[in-house]
MIDOSE-1310 file (N, C-alpha, C; in nm, 2 decimals, decimal comma, always signed):
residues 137
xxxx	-1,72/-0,12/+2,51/-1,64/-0,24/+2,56/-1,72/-0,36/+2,51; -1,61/-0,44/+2,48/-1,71/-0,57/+2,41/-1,70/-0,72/+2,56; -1,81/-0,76/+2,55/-1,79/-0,89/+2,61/-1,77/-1,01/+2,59; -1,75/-1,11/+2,65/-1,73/-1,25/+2,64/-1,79/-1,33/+2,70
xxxx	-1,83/-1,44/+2,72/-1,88/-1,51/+2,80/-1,83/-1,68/+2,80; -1,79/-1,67/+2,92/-1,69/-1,73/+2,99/-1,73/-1,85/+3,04; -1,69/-1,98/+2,99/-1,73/-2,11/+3,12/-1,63/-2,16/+3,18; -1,63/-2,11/+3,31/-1,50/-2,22/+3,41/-1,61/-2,25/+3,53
xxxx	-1,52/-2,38/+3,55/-1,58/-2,47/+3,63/-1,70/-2,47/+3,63; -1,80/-2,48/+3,54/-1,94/-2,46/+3,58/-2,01/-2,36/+3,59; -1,95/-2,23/+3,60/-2,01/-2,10/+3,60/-1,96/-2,03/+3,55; -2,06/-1,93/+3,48/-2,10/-1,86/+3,37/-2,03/-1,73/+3,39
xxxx	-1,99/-1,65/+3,31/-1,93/-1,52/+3,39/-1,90/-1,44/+3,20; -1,89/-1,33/+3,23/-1,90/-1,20/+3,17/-1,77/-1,13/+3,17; -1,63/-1,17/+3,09/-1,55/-1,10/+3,09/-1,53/-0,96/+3,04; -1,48/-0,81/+3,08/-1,44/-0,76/+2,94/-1,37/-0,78/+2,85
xxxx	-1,35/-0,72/+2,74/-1,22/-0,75/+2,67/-1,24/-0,59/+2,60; -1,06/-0,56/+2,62/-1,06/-0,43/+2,50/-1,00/-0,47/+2,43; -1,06/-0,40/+2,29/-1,05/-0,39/+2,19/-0,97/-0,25/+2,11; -0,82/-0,33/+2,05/-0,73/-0,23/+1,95/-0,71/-0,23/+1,89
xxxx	-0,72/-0,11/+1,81/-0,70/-0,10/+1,68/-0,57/-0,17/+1,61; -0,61/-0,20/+1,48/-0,52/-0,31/+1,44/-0,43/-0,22/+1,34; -0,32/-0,24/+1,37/-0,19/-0,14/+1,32/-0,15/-0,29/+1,26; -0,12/-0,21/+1,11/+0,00/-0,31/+1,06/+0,13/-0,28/+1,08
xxxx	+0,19/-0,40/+1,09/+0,37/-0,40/+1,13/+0,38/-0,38/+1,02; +0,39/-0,41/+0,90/+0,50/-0,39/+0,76/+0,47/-0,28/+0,72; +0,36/-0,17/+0,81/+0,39/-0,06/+0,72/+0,50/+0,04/+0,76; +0,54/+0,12/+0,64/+0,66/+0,17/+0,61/+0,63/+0,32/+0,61
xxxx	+0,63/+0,42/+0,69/+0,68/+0,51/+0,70/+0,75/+0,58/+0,61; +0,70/+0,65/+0,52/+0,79/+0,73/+0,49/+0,89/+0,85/+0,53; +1,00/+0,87/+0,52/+1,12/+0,93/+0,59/+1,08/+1,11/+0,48; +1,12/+1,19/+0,55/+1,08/+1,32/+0,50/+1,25/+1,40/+0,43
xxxx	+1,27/+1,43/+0,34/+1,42/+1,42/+0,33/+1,43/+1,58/+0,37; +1,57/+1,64/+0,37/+1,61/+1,76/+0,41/+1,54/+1,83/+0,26; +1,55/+1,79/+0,18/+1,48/+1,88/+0,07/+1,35/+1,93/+0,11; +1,25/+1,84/+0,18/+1,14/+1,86/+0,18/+1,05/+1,72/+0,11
xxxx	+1,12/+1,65/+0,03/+1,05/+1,53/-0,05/+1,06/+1,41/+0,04; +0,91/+1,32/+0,05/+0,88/+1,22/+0,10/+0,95/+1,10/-0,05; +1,05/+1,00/+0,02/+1,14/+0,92/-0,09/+1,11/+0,77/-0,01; +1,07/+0,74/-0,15/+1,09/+0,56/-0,09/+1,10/+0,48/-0,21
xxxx	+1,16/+0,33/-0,23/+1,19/+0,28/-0,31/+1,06/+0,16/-0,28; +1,02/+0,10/-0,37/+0,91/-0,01/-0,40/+1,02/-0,11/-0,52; +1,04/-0,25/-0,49/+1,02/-0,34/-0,53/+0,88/-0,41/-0,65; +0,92/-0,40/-0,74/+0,79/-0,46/-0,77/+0,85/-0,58/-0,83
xxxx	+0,76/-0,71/-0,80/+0,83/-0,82/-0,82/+0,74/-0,94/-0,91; +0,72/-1,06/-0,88/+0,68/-1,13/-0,97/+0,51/-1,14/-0,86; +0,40/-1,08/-0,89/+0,30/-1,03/-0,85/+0,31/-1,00/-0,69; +0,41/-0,88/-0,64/+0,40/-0,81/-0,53/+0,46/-0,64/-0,54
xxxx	+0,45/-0,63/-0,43/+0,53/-0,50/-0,43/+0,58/-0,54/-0,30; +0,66/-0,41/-0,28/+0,74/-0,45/-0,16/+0,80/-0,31/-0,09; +0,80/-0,25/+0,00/+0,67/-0,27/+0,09/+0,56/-0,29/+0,01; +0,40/-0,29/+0,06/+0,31/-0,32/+0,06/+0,22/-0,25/+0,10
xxxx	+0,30/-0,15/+0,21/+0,19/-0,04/+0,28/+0,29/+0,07/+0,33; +0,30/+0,22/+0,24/+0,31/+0,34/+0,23/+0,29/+0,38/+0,29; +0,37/+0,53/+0,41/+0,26/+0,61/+0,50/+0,34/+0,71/+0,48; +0,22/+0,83/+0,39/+0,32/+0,93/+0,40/+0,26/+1,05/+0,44
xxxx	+0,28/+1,19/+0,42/+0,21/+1,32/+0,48/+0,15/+1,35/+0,40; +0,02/+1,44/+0,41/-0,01/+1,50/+0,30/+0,01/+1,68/+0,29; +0,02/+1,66/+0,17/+0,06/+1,81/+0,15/+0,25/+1,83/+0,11; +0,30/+1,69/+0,12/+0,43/+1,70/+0,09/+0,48/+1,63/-0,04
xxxx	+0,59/+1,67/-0,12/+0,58/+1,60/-0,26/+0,61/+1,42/-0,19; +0,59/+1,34/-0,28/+0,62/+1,19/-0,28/+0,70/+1,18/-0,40; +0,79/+1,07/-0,38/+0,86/+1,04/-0,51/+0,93/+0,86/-0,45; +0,84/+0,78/-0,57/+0,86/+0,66/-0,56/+0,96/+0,61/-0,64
xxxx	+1,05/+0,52/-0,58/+1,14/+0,52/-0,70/+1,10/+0,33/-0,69; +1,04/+0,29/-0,83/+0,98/+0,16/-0,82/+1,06/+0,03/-0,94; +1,12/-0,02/-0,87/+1,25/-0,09/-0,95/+1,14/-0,28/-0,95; +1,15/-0,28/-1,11/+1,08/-0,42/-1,12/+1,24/-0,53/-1,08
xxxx	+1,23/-0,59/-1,03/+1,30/-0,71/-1,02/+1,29/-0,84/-1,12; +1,20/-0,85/-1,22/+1,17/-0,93/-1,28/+1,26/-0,95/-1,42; +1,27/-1,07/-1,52/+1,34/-1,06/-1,60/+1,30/-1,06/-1,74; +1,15/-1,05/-1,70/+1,07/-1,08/-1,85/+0,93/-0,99/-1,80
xxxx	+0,86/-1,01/-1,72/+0,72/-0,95/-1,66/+0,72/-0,82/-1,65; +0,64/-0,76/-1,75/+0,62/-0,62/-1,70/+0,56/-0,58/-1,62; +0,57/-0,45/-1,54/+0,46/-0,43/-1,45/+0,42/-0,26/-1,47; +0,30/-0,19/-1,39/+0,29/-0,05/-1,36/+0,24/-0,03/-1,23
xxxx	+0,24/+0,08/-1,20/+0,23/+0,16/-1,09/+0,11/+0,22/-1,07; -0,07/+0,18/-1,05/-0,13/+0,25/-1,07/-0,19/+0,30/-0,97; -0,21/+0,40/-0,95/-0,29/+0,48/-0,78/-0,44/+0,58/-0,85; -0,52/+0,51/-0,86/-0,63/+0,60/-0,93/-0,77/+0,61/-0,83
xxxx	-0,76/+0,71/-0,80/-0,84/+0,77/-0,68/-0,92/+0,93/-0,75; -0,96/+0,99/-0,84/-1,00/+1,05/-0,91/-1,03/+1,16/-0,76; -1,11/+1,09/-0,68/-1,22/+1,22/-0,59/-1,08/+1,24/-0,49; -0,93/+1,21/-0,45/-0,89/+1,26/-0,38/-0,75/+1,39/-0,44
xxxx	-0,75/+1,33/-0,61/-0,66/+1,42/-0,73/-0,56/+1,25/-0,73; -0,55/+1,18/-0,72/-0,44/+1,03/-0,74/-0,47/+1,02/-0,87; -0,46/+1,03/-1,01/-0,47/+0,94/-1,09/-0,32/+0,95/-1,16; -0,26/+0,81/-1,09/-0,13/+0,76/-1,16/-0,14/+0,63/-1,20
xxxx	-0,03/+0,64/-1,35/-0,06/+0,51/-1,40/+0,12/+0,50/-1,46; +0,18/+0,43/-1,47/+0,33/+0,43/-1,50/+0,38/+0,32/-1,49; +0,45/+0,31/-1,63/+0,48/+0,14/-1,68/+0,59/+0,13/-1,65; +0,64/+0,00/-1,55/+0,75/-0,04/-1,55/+0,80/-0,15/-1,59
xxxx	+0,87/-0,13/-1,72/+0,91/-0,26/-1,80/+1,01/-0,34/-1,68; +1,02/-0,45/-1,76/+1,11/-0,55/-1,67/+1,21/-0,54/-1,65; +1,28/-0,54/-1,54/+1,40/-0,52/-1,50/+1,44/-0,33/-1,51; +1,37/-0,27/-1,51/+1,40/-0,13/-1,54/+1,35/-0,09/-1,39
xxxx	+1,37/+0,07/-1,44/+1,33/+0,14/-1,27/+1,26/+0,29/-1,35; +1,20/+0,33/-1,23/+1,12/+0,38/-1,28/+1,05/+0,53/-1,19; +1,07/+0,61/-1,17/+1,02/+0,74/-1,05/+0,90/+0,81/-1,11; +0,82/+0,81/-0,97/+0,69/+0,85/-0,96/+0,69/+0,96/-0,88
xxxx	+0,63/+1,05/-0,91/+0,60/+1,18/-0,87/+0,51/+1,26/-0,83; +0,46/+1,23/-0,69/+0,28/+1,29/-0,70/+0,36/+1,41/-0,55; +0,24/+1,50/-0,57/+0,16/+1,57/-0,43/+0,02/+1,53/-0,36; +0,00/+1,44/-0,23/-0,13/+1,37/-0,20/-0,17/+1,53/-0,11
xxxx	-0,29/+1,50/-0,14/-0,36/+1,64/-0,06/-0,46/+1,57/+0,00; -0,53/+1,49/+0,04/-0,63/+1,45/+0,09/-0,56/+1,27/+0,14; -0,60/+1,33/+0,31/-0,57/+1,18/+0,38/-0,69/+1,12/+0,39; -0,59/+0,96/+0,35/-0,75/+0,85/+0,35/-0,61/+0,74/+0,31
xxxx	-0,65/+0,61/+0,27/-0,59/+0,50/+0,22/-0,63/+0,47/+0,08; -0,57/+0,47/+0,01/-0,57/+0,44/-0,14/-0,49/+0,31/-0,20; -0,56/+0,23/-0,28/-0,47/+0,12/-0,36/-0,39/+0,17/-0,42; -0,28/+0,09/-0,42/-0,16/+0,10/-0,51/-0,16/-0,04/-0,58
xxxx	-0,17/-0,05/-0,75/-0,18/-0,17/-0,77/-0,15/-0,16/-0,92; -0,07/-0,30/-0,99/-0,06/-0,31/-1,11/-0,14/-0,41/-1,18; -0,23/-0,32/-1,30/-0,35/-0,37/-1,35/-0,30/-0,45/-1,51; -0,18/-0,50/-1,50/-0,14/-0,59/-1,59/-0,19/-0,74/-1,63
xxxx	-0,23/-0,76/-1,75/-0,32/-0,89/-1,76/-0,31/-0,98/-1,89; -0,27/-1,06/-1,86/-0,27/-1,14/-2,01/-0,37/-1,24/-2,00; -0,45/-1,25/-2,17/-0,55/-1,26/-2,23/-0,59/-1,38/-2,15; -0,73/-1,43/-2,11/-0,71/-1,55/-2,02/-0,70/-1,58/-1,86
xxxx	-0,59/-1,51/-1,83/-0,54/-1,48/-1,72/-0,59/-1,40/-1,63; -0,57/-1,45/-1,48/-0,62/-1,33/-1,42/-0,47/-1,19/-1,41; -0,55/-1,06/-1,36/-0,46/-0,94/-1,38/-0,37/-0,96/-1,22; -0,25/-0,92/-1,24/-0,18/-0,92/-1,15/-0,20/-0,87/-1,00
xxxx	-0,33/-0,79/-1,02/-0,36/-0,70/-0,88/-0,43/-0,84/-0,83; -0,53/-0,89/-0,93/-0,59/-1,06/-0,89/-0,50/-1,16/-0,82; -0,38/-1,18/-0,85/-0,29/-1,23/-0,83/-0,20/-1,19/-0,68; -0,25/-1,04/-0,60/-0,21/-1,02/-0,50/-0,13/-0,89/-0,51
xxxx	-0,09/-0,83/-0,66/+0,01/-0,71/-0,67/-0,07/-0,61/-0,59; -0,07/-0,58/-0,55/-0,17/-0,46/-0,46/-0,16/-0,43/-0,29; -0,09/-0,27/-0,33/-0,09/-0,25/-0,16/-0,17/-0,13/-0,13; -0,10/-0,07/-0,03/-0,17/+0,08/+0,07/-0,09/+0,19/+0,05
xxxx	-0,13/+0,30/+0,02/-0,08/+0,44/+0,03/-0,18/+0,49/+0,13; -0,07/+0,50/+0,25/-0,20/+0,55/+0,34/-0,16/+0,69/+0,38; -0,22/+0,80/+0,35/-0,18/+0,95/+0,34/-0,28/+1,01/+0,50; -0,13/+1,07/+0,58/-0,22/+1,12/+0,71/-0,17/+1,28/+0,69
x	-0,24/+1,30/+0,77/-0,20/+1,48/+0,81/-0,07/+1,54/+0,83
């Protein structure tokens, strides 16, 4: 339990406070379909994705279906995690769409991020493209 310490009216005092764990609201659940495959659609946009934070099972297929909204910007899809088996990389030209296809075996949280960069420039993951694939049991 963590403390605080408190001044009213002149004396000194020692609150608790509890402390919880911080859950993000925007993340997105992935829905489990009657086939068996974990399906979600990703946005990728002018340096975001959309959701932003993935939550899916492990041990079940995934299949991203990742639609650029942009009209000139290309982007990709990269999840490279080597020690958990993640290594995805998949280009999504502009305005196209595009499906990704893994099985996660090992729960943990992993970037998802597009490492797109023109000369000069910072790379779009710099720019904020970058979210969470967070894989539980």
């Amino acid at each position: 339990m963590l403390y605080v310490l408190a001044v009213a009216t002149g004396l000194l005092a020692l609150l608790p406070i509890i402390i919880c764990a911080a859950v993000d609201p925007f993340a997105f659940e992935v829905p489990l379909d009657q086939d068996g495959v974990q399906r979600a659609v990703i946005e990728a946009d002018s340096y975001e994705f959309t959701p932003r934070h993935l939550v899916v099972r492990a041990g079940k297929p995934v299949e991203l279906t990742v639609k650029s909204v942009t009209v000139l910007v290309p982007h990709n899809v990269v999840i490279d995690d080597p020690k958990s088996g993640l290594g995805i990389k998949e280009e999504v030209p502009a305005g196209q769409t595009v499906k990704v296809t893994f099985t996660p075996t090992m729960t943990g949280s992993f970037a998802i991020y597009c490492d797109k960069k023109l000369l000069f420039f910072k790379s779009h993951r710099e720019k904020g493209m970058e979210g969470v694939l967070e894989v539980r049991p």
